[in-house]
C-alpha positions in Angstrom: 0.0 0.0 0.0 1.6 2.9 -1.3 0.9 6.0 1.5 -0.2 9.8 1.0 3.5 11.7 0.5 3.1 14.2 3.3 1.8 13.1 7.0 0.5 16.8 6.7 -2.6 16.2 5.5 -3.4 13.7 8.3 -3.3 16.6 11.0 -5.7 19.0 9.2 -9.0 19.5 11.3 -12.5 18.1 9.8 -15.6 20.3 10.4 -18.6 19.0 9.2 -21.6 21.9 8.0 -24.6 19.8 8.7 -25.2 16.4 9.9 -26.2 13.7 7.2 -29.6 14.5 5.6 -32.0 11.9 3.9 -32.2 13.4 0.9 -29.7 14.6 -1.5 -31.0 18.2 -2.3 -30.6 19.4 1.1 -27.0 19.4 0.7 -24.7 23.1 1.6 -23.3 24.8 -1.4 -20.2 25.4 0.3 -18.6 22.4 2.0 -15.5 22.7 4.3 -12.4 20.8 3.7 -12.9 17.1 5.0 -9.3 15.3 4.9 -9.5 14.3 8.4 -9.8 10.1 9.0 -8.7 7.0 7.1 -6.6 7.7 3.3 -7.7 5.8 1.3 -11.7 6.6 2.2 -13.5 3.7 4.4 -17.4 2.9 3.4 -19.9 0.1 4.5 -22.0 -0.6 2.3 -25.1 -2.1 3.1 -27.2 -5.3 1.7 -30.5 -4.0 0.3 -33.5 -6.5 0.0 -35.2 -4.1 -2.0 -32.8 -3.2 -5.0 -33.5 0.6 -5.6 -35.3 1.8 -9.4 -32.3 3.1 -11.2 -34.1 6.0 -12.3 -31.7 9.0 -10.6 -33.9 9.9 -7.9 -32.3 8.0 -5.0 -35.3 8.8 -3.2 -35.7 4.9 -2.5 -35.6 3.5 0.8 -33.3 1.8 0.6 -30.8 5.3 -0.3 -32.7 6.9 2.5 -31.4 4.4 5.1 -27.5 4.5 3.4 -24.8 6.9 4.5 -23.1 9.2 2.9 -19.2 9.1 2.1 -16.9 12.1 3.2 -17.7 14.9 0.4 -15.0 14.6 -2.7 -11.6 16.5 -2.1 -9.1 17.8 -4.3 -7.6 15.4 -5.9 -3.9 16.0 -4.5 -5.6 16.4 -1.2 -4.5 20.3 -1.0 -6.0 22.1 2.1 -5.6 25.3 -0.4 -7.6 23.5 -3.5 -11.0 22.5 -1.8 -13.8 22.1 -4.0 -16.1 24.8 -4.8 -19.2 23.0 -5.1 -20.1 19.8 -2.8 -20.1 16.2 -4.5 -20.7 13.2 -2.3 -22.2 9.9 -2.7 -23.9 6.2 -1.2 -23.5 2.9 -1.9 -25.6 -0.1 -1.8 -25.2 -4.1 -2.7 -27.2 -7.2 -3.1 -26.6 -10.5 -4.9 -26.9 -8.9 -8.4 -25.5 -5.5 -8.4 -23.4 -2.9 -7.4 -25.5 0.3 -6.2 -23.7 3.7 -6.6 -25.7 6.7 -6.0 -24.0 10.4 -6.2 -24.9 14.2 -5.5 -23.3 16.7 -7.4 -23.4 20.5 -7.0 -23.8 22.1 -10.3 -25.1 25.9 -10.9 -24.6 25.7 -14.8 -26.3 22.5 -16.1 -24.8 21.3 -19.4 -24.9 18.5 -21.9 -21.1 18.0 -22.1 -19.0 16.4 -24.8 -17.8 13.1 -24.3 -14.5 14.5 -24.9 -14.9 16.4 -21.8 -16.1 13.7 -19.7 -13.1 13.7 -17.8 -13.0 17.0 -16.4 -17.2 17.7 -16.4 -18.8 14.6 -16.4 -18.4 11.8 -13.4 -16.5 9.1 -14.0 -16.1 5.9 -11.5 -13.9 3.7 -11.0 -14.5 0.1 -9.4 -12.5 -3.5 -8.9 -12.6 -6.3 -6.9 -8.5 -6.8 -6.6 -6.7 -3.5 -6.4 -3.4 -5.1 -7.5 -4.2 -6.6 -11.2 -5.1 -3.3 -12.5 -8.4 -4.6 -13.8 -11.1 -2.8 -13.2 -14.3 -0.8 -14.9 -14.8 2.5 -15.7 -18.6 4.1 -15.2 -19.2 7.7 -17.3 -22.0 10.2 -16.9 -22.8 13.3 -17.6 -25.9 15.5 -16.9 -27.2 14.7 -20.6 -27.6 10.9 -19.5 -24.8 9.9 -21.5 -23.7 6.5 -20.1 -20.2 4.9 -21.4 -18.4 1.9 -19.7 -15.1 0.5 -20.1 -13.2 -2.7 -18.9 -9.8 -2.0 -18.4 -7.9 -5.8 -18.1 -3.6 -5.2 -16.6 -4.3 -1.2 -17.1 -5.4 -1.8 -20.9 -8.7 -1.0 -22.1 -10.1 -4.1 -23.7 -13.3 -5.2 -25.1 -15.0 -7.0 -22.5 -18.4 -9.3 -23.6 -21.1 -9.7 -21.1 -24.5 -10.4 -21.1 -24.8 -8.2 -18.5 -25.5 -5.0 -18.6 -24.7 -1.3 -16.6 -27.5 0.8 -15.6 -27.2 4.3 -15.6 -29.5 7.4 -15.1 -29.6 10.9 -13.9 -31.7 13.3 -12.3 -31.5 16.8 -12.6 -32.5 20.2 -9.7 -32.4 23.0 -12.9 -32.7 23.1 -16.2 -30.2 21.3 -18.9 -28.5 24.0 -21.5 -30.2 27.3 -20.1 -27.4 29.4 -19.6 -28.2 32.2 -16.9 -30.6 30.4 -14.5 -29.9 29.4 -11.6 -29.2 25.3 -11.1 -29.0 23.0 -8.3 -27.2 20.2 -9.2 -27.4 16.7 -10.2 -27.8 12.7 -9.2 -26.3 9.9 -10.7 -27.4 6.6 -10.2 -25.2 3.4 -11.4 -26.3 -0.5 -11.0 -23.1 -2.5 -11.8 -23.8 -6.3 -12.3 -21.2 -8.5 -10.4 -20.9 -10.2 -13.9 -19.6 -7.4 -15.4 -16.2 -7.3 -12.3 -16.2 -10.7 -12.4 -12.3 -12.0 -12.3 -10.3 -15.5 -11.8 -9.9 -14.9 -8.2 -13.6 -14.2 -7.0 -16.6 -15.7 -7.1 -19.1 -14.1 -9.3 -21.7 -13.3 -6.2 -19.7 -11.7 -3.4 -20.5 -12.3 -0.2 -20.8 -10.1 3.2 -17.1 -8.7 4.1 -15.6 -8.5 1.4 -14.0 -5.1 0.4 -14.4 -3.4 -3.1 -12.4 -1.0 -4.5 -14.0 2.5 -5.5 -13.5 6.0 -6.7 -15.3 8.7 -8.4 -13.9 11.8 -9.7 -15.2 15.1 -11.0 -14.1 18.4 -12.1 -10.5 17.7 -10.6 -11.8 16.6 -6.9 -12.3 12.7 -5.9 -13.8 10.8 -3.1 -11.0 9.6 -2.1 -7.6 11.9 -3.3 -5.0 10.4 -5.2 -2.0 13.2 -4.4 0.3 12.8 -7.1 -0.3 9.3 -8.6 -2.5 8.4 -11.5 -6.2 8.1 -11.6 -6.0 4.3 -12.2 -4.0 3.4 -9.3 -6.4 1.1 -7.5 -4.8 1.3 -4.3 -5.6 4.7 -3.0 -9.3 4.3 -4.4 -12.2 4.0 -1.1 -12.2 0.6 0.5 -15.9 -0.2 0.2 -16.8 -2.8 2.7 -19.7 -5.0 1.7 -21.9 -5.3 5.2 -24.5 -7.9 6.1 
């Protein structure tokens, strides 16, 4: 496990604005910095029974009941580079999928390019071994604009399945209206096991084992990668998969 290059940003203070709310638009334009606690992020994830409509709402139970993660940081975990605009998100699993759920703060809702997916759009990253450098990759952009990529020893590869990722989003404003004044967004992701499926696991998981996760957005992450590359696994969240 390679470690954070500074113990500095271990010792800077965590405020929190308001406590955890059960729904996603009550969330504060203007979150502090949050760098305090475990690098890479920690999550438990819970086992739903009721697998949630993929529709972008998360207003499902099932959300209701899940934390939230830390909000995103910069992603070289700078105490001078905190995000403007508050992006956090929930996670959920049963025997079938992989439940990602996300908030975004967004004033200026756009359709973006996919060439600009990268810097606009939310992109996620999850494995199930951190070390073989296979892993997916989940893009979305307020437009609904789903792409998904299987990348097999850090190589994109053409991956068949018959499974397939679900993807939606949800929008607080109005798409392309330049001048009025937007919320933000939700983005809702159902990965299949199938689709992470790799010689050392089982296709189901079962209850304690960890996944590996990221997202990352207009330069800021959940969990911050500091100087290495997006694709190293091993500063991605450890998401625990709870009974």
């Amino acid at each position: 496990m390679r470690l954070p290059p500074s113990p500095r940003f271990f010792v800077l203070a965590a405020f929190s604005l308001l406590s955890v709310f059960a729904s996603c638009s009550s969330a504060p334009d203007h979150p502090t910095l949050d760098l305090a606690g475990d690098i890479p992020r920690l999550y438990a994830a819970k086992f739903t029974h009721d697998a949630p409509k993929i529709d972008g709402s998360l207003d499902d139970q099932a959300w209701r009941d899940a934390p939230w993660t830390a909000n995103f940081v910069a992603i070289e975990g700078s105490a001078t580079s905190r995000p403007r605009y508050q992006s956090r998100a929930k996670m959920l699993w049963n025997r079938q999928y992989l439940f990602l759920g996300v908030w975004m703060i967004e004033p200026n809702l756009e359709s973006i390019p996919v060439s600009s997916l990268g810097y606009d759009g939310l992109l996620t990253f999850v494995t199930r071994d951190a070390e073989s450098g296979t892993h997916l990759q989940v893009s979305l952009e307020p437009g609904n604009l789903l792409l998904d990529s299987k990348f097999v020893s850090g190589t994109a590869a053409l991956v068949t399945s018959p499974a397939s990722i679900q993807g939606k989003v949800a929008l607080s404003g109005t798409l392309n209206t330049p001048g009025d004044a937007d919320r933000g967004w939700w983005a809702e992701i159902a990965i299949p096991w199938a689709k992470l499926a790799d010689p050392e696991h089982a296709t189901i998981p079962s209850a304690g084992e960890t996944v590996r996760v990221n997202y990352f957005r207009k330069g800021w992450s959940w969990s911050p990668y500091y100087q290495h590359d997006l694709r190293d696994a091993e500063l991605w969240g450890k998401v625990e998969l709870k009974p």
